[in-house]
C-alpha positions in Angstrom: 100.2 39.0 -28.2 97.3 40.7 -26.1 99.0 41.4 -22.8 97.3 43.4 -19.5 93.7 43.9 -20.9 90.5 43.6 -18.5 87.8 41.3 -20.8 84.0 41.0 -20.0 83.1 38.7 -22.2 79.0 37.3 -22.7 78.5 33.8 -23.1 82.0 33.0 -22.3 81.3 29.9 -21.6 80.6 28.0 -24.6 83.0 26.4 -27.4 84.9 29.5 -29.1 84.6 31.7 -26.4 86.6 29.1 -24.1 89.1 28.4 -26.6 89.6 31.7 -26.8 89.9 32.4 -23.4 92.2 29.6 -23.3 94.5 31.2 -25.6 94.9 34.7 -23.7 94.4 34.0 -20.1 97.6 33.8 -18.5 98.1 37.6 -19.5 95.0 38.8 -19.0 92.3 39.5 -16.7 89.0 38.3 -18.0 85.3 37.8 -16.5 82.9 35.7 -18.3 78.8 36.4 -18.3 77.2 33.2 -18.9 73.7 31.3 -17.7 75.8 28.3 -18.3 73.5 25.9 -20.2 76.8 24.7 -22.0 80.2 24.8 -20.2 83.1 24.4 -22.0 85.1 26.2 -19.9 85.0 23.2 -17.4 86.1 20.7 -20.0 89.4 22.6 -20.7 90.0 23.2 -17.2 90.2 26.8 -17.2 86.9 27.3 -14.3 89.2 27.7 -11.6 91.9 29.6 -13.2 92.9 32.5 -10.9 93.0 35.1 -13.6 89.0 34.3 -14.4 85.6 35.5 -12.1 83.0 33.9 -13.6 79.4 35.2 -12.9 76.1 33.2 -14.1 73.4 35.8 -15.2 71.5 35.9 -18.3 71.8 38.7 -20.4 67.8 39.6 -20.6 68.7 40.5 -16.6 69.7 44.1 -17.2 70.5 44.7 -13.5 72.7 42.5 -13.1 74.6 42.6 -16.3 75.4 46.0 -15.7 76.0 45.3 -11.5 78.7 42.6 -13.6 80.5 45.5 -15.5 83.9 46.9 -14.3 84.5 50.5 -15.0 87.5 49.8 -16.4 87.5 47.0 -18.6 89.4 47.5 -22.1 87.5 44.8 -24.0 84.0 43.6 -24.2 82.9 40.9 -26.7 79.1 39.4 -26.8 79.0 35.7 -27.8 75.5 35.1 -25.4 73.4 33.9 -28.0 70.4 30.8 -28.4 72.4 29.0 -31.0 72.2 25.9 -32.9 69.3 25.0 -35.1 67.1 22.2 -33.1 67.3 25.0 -30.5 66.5 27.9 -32.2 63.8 26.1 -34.1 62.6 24.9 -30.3 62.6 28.3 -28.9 61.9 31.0 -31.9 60.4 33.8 -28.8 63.8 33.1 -26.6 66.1 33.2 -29.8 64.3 36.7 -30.7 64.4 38.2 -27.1 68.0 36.8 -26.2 69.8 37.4 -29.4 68.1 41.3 -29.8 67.3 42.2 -26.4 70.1 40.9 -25.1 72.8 42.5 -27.1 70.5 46.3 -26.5 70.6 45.6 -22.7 74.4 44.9 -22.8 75.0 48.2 -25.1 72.6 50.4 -23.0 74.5 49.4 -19.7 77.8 50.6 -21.2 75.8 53.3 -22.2 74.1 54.1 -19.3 78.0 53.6 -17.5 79.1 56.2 -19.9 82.2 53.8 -20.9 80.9 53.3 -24.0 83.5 55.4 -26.2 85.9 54.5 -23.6 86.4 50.4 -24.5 89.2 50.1 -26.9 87.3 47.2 -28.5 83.9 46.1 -28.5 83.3 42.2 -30.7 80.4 41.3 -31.7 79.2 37.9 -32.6 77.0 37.1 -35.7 76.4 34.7 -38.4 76.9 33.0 -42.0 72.9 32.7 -41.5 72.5 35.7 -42.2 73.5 35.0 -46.1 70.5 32.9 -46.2 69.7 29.3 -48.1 72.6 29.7 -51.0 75.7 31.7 -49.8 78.3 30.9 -52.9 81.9 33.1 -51.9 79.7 35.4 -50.1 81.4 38.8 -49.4 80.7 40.7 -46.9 79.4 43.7 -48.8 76.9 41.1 -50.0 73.2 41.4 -48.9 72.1 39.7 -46.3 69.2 37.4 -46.9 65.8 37.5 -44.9 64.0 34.3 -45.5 60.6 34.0 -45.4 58.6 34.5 -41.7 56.9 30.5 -41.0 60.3 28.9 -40.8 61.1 29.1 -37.0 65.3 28.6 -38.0 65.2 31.9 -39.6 64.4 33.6 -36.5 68.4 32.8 -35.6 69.7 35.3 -38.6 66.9 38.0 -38.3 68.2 38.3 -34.8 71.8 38.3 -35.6 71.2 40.5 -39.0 69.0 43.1 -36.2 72.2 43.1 -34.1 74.6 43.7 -36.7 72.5 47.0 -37.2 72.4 47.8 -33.5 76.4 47.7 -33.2 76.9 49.6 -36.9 74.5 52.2 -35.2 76.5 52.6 -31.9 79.1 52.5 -34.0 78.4 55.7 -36.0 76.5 57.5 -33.1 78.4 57.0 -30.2 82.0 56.5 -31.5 81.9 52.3 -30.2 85.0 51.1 -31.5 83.1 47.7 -32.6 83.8 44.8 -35.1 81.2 42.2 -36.1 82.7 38.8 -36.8 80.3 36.3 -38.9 81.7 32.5 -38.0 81.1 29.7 -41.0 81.4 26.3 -39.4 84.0 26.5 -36.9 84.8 22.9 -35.3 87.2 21.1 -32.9 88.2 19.9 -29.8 85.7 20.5 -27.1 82.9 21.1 -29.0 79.8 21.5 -27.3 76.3 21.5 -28.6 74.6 20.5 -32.0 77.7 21.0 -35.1 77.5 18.5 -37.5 81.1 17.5 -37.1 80.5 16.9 -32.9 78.1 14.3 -33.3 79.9 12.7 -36.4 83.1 11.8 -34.1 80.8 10.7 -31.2 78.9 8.7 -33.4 81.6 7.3 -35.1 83.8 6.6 -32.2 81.1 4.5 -30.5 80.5 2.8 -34.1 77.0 3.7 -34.0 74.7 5.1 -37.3 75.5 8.3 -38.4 72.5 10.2 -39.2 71.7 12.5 -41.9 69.0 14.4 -42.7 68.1 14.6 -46.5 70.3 13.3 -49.1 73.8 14.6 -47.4 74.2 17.0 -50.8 74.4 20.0 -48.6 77.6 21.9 -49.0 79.7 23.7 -45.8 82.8 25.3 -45.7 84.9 23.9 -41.7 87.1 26.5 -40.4 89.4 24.8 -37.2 88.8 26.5 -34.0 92.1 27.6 -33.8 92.4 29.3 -37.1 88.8 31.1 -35.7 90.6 32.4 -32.6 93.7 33.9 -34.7 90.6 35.5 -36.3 89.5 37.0 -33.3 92.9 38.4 -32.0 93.3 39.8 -35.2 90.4 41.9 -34.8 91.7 42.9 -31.5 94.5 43.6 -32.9 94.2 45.9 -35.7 92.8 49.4 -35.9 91.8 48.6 -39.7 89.2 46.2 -38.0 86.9 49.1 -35.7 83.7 49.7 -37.8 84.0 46.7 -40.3 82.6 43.4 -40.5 84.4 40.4 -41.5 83.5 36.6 -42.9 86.4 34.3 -40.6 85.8 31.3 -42.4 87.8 28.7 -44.1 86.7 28.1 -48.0 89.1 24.7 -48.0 87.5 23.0 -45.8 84.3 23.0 -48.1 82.9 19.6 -48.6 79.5 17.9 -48.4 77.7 16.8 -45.3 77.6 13.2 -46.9 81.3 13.4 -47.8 82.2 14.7 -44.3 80.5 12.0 -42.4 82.1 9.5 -44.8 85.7 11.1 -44.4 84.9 11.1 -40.7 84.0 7.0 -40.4 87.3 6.5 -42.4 89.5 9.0 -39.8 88.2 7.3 -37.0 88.8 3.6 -37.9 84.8 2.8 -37.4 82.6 0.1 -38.2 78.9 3.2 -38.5 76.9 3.4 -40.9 75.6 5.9 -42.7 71.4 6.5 -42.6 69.5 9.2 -44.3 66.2 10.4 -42.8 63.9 12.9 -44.3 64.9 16.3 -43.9 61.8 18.0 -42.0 62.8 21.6 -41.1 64.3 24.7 -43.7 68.1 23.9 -44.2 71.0 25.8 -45.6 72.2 23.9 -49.3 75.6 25.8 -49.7 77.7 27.7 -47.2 81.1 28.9 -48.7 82.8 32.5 -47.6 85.0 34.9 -49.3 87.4 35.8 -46.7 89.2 38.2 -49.0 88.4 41.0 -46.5 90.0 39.2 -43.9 93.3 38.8 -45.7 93.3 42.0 -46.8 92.5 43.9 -43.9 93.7 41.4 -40.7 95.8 39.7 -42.8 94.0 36.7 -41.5 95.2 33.0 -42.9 93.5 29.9 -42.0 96.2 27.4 -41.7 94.5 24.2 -40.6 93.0 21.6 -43.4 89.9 19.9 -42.8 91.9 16.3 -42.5 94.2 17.5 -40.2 91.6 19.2 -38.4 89.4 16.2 -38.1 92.3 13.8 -37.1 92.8 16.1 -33.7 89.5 16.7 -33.0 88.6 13.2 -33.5 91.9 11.8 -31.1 90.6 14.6 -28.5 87.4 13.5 -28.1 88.7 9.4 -28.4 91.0 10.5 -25.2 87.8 11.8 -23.4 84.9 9.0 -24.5 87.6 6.0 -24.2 
């Protein structure tokens, strides 16, 4: 258990940074950094806890990121990000600027504080994008895979692969103690956004068409949010993670995005029905992670199967739409 720390944590607002939060508040002092365009925080009722400051900034606003900075803060880990893909392919400039520039201004401040060998951990947050169109058991040792410039979605991993070099660098120069965590399809309770699995069970709860783009053959792997945040505090956690990055995935929760909504209609009791639409932007056909590094190294076990995982994410969000 992580006990007495100081967090600053960017983008703690959205979905696994609240759960997260969620998990270690009570015994910890934490302040989140968000421009809160999502808010999960407010749906699990943790905006007024008294152990959490919350400031709303954006992270392109250098000043004030590093006025938002404590001296003393033990742990610092950047989840601000554009994410999702109708958003990133909305906004390509802001994904660039937010995703790169964002992460330098947030590593020059605790440069320019001169705390940067002093954190104890520093987390960063990447991608599975980064492994491109087919990612089949993809280790991390893999190369990443640029895709080719046109295709606003790529914009998403070019950013996150440019990052993962900015934190390696600190790392190695400046002694950082930094991890880099690449998520593959993490769902649940309190989702907020544009997953897949969020507008199934909203869909299918008010028995209205599910829609898929393309034939539905595309392949993910789901990881439960909660087997994502023992990820996480695993990283804190162990001084095998400082330096490394790590796939925290789940490989059995692989299925297809036809099968999925299919699995979803029959968990939820609903009358939808399924409709395919053409499939008009650059997609991702199979998504699967090795997470051998992770149980090697963190020990890391994903415990939660996709049915069971679907059953309480699909009664949370009944108890909230019903």
């Amino acid at each position: 258990m992580i006990k007495g720390k100081k967090f600053f944590i960017t983008g703690g607002a959205g979905f696994i940074s609240s759960n997260f939060i969620k998990r270690i508040i009570n015994n910890n002092k934490i302040v989140v950094y968000d421009n809160f365009k999502r808010n999960s925080l407010k749906s699990l009722g943790l905006d007024n806890h008294p152990n959490l400051d919350i400031i709303q900034g954006d992270v392109l606003d250098y000043d004030l990121l590093r006025k938002s900075i404590v001296k003393d803060v033990d742990i610092v880990i950047h989840m601000a990000a554009i994410a999702g893909i109708d958003t990133v392919i909305q906004n390509p400039v802001d994904t660039m600027k937010i995703n790169i520039i964002g992460l330098y201004n947030l590593l020059k401040a605790l440069e320019d504080m001169q705390i940067l060998n002093k954190i104890e951990r520093f987390i960063n947050f990447s991608t599975s994008e980064v492994f491109g169109v087919n990612a089949f058991k993809v280790q991390e040792k893999d190369s990443t895979n640029l895709q080719p410039v046109g295709h606003a979605r790529w914009t998403y991993a070019v950013s996150k692969i440019a990052g993962e070099h900015f934190i390696y660098s600190y790392h190695k120069h400046f002694g950082l103690r930094s991890v880099i965590i690449r998520p593959f399809n993490v769902y649940g309770p309190g989702q907020v956004g544009e997953g897949a699995i969020h507008h199934f069970i909203i869909r299918a709860i008010k028995n209205e068409d599910l829609i898929i783009h393309g034939d539905g053959d595309q392949i993910r792997s789901w990881c439960y949010i909660d087997d994502m945040i023992d990820g996480i505090i695993l990283c804190l956690q162990k001084e095998e993670a400082i330096g490394e990055v790590f796939n925290i995935g789940n490989p059995r929760g692989t299925i297809t995005i036809l099968s999925l909504a299919e699995k979803i209609i029959h968990l939820s009791n609903s009358s939808s029905k399924i409709i395919h639409v053409p499939k008009l932007y650059a997609d991702v056909e199979l998504r699967i992670p090795s997470i051998e590094k992770a149980r090697n190294l963190l020990g890391f076990h994903p415990k939660v199967d996709l049915n069971e995982g679907l059953k309480k994410t699909i009664e949370w969000y009944k108890n909230k739409l019903i």
